[in-house]
C-alpha positions as CSV (number, residue, x, y, z in Angstrom):
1,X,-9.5,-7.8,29.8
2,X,-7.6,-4.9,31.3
3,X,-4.2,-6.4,29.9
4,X,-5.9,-6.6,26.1
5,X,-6.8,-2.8,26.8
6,X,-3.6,-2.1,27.4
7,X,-2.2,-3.7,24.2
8,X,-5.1,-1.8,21.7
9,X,-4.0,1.5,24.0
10,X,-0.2,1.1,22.6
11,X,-0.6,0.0,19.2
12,X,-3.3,2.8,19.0
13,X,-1.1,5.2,19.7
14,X,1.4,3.6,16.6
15,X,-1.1,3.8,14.3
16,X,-1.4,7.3,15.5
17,X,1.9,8.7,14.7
18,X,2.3,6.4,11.3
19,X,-0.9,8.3,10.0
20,X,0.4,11.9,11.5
21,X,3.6,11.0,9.1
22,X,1.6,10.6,6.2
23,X,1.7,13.9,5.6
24,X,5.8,13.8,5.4
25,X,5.4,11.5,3.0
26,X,3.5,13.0,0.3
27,X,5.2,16.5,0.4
28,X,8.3,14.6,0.1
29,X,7.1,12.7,-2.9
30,X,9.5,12.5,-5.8
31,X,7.0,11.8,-8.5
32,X,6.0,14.7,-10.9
33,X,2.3,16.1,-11.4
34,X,0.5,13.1,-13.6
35,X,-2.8,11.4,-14.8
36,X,-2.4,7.5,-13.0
37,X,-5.3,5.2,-14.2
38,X,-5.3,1.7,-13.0
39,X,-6.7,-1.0,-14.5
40,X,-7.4,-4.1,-12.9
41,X,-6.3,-7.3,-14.8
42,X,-5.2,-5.2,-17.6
43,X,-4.4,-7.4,-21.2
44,X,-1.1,-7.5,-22.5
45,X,-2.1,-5.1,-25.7
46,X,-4.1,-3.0,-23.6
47,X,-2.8,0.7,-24.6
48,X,-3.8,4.4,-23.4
49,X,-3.8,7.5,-25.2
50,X,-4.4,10.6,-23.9
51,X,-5.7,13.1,-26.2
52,X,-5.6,17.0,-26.0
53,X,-5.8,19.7,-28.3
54,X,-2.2,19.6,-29.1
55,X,-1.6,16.4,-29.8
56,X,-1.7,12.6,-28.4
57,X,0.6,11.7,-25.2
58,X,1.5,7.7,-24.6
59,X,1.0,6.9,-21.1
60,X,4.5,5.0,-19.1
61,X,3.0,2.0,-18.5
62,X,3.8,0.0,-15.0
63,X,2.6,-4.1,-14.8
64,X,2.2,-5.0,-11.6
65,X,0.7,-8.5,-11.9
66,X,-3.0,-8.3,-10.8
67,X,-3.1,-4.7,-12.8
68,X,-1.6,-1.8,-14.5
69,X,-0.6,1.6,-14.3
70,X,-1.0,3.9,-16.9
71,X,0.8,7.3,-16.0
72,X,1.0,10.7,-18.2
73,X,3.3,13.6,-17.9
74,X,3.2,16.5,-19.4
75,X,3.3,20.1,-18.8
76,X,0.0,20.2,-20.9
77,X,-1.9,18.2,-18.9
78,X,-2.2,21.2,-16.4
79,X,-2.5,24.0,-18.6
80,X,-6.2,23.2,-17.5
81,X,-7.5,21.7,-21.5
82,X,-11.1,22.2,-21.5
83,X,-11.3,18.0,-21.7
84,X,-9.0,14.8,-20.9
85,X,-10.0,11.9,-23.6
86,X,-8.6,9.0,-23.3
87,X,-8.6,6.4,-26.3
88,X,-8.6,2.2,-24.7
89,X,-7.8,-0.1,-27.4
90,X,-6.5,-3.3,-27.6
91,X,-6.3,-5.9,-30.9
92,X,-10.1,-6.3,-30.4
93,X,-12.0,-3.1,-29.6
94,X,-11.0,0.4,-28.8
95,X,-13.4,3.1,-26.8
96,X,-12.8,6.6,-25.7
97,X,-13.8,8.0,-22.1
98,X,-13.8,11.9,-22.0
99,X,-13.2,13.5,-18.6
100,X,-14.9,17.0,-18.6
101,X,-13.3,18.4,-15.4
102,X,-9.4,19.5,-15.4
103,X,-6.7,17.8,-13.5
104,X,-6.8,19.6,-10.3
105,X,-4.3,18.0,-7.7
106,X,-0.8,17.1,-7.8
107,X,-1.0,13.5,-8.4
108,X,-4.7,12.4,-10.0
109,X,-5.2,8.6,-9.9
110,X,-8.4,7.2,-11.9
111,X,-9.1,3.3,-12.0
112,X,-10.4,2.2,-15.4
113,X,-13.6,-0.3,-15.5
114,X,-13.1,-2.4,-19.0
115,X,-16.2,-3.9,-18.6
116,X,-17.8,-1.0,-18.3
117,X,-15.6,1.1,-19.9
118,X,-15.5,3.6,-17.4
119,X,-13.2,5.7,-15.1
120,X,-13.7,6.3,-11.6
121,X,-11.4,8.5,-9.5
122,X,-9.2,7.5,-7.2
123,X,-8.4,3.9,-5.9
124,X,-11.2,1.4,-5.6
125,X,-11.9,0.8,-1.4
126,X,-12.2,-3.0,-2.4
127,X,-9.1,-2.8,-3.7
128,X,-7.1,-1.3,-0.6
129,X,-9.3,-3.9,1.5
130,X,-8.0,-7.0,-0.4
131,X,-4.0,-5.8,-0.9
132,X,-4.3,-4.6,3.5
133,X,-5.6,-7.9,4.0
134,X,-3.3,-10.1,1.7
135,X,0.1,-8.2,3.2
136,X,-1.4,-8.7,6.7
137,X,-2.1,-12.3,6.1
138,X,1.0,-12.8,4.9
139,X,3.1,-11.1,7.6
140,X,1.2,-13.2,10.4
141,X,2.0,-16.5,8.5
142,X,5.9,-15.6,8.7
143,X,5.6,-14.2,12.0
144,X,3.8,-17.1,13.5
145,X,6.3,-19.7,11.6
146,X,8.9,-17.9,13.4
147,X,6.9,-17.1,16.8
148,X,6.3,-20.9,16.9
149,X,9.9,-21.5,16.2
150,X,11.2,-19.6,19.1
151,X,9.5,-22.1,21.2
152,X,6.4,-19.6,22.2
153,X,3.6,-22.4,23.0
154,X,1.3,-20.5,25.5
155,X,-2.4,-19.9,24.1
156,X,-2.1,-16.4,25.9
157,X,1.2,-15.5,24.1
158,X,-0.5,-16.7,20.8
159,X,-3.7,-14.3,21.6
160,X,-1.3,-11.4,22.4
161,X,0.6,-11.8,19.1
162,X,-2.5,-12.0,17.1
163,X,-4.0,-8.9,18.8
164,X,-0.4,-7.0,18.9
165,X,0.2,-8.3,15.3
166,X,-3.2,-7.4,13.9
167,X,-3.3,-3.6,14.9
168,X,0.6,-3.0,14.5
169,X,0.2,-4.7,11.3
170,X,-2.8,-3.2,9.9
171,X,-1.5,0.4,11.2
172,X,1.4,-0.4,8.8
173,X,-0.2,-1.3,5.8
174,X,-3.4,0.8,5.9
175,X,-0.3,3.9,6.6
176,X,1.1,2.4,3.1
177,X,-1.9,1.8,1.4
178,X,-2.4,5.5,1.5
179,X,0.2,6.9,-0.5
180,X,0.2,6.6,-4.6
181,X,0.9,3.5,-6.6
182,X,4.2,4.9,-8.1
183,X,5.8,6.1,-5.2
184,X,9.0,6.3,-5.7
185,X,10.6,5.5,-2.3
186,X,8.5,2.4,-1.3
187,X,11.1,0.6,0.3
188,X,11.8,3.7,2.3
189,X,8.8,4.7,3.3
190,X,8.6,0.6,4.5
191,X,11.9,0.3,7.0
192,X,10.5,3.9,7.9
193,X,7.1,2.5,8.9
194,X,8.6,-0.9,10.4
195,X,10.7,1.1,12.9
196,X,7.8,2.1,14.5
197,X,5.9,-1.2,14.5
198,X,9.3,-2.9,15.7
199,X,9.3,-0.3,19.2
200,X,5.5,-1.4,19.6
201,X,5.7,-4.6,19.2
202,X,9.1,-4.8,21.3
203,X,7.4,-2.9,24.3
204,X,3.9,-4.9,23.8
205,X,5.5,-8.2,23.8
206,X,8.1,-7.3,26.6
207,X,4.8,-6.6,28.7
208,X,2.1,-8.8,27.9
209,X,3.5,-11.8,26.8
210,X,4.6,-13.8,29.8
211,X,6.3,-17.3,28.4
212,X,10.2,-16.9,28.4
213,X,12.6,-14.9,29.4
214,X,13.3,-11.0,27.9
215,X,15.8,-11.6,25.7
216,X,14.3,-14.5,23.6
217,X,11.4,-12.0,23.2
218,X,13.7,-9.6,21.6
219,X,15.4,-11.8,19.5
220,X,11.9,-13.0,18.1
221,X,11.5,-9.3,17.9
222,X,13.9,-8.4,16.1
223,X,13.9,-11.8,13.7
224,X,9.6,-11.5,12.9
225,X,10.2,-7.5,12.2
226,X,13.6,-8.3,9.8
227,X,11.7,-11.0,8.1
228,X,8.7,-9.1,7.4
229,X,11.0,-6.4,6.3
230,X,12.6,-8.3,3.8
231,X,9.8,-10.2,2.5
232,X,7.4,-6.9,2.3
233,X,10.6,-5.0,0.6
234,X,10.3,-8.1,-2.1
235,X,6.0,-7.9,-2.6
236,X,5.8,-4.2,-3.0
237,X,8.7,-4.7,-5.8
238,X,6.3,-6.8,-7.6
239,X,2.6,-6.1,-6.3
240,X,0.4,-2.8,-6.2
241,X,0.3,-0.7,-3.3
């Protein structure tokens, strides 16, 4: 029990300084002041408007897969309009939602209801949960394929990956999960993050896990965090963040 403290105690401590960086990350953000609205499993002919009193603006428009981003930039945007409406449309039906407060932060992320053709801000907690989740799952199936390949065969070595992986992991992607859609330097802000989680894991798995000798713990080290790297480099290319 006292080694499995000692584990949560370290990887604690990396999910401490990835949040603290958070911070870094969105003052260093290269994206300009917008209006992002996902929508979740968003039609091909779905299209956004945004009208103000001087005129309509087409938002960019980002597919990534399970849902879209809408995004708007403009100068006019934050000359503080007395309303936001936004005209939905698509081959079939076409509604308007009216936002009666101005944009008021730097980057203003709504998610957009069809159904009930309604906009609420920010990003849906269900939605984090599930993409945390599905890049966790999926870094401890690659890990464990290559964890198993290394020859690692002790139950004790497979509950100290699980425990290490599960809060260095999680750290990670909850860390990247926090930052906006759009960011502009994912794939960054990734290797950043996986540099941590690689001197974690490295010390964690140097000191708890007992089958083999040093340097094939490295190696697997080093092989699971490359991996991952290259693999989550790939999803974040293709799915939301």
């Amino acid at each position: 029990m006292q080694k499995y403290k000692k584990i949560i105690s370290i990887s604690l401590f990396t999910l401490l300084i990835l949040f603290s960086l958070n911070f870094f990350g969105y003052g260093n953000s290269a994206e300009p002041p917008s209006i992002l609205i996902i929508v979740p499993n968003a039609t091909d002919d779905l299209n956004i408007k945004l009208e103000l009193e001087d005129g309509e603006y087409e938002g960019r428009v980002v597919d990534k897969v399970i849902e879209k981003y809408y995004t708007f930039y403009s100068s006019a945007i934050f000359n503080k309009p007395s309303s936001y409406n936004f005209i939905v449309s698509t081959e079939n039906e076409s509604f308007e939602i009216k936002l009666d407060k101005p944009a008021k932060n730097y980057n203003n992320i709504y998610t957009l209801n069809l159904k009930s053709q309604a906009l609420t801000e920010g990003k849906l907690l269900s939605r984090s949960i599930l993409l945390v989740a599905m890049r966790i799952i999926l870094t401890l199936i690659i890990e464990a394929f290559i964890f198993w390949i290394f020859g690692f065969r002790n139950k004790k070595s497979w509950a100290a990956f699980l425990l290490i992986n599960l809060v260095t992991q999680g750290a990670l992607n909850i860390w990247i999960s926090g930052f906006t859609p759009l960011m502009s330097y994912a794939i960054f802000t990734l290797i950043f993050g996986e540099i941590f989680v690689f001197i974690a894991e490295l010390i964690a798995f140097l000191y708890f896990c007992k089958e083999h000798e040093r340097l094939r713990k490295v190696l697997y080290v080093l092989t699971a965090n490359f991996a991952s790297l290259i693999v989550g480099g790939y999803i974040i290319t293709i799915l939301p963040i």
